[in-house]
C-alpha positions, 0 to 999 in steps of 0.5 A, spaced: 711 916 881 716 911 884 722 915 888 729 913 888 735 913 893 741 914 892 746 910 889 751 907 894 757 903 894 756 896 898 763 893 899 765 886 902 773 885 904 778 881 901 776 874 904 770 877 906 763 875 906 759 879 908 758 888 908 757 893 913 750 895 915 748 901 910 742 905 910 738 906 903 736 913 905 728 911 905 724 905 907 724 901 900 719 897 897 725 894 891 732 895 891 736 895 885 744 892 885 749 891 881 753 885 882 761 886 880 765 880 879 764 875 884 766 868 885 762 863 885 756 864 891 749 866 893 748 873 895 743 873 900 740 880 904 739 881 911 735 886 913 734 891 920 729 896 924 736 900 925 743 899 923 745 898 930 740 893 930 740 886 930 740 883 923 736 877 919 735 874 913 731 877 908 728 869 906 729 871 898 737 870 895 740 869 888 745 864 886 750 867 881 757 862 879 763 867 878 761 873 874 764 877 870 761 883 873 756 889 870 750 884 872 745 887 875 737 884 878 732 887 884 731 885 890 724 885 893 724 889 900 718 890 903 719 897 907 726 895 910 731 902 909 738 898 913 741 892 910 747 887 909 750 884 903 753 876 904 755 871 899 756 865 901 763 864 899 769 868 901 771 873 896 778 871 893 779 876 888 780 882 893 774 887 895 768 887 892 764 894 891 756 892 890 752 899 888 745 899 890 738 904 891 733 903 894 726 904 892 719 906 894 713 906 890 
């Protein structure tokens, strides 16, 4: 039986590209996200052992055009508990809040 984390909100700043490292709660195989409005962009995952730790890409993205929001897709971890979200464009709009949870099967 799958366990779920909680859900957490993920905030990338006003002009900003990437989040705040967080920590899902448990070493998750997926993680759900829920993309809000966004601009045009790719959103890419980096990963680490730690949140103090150093972080890389996790190799699998998506590219989304400006979004009206309440889009939501699953990112294969692969066991990673502390992540960032990054967007390749400067998020124009004001700060941007992604939900996710982790998941472990």
């Amino acid at each position: 039986m799958p366990l779920y984390g909680e859900e957490i909100a993920v905030t990338i700043a006003s002009g900003g590209t990437k989040s705040s490292a967080v920590d899902l709660g448990l070493n998750a195989d997926y993680m759900n996200i829920v993309i809000p409005t966004v601009d045009s962009c790719t959103i890419n995952l980096e990963v680490s052992t730690d949140s103090a730790g150093t972080f890389q890409n996790l190799g699998s993205n998506i590219t989304t055009e400006t979004t009206p929001g309440a889009y939501t897709t699953t990112f294969r971890l692969g066991g990673w508990r502390h992540i960032k979200i990054e967007t390749s464009a400067a998020q124009t709009s004001g700060a941007v809040i992604f939900y996710v949870r982790g998941i472990r099967m």
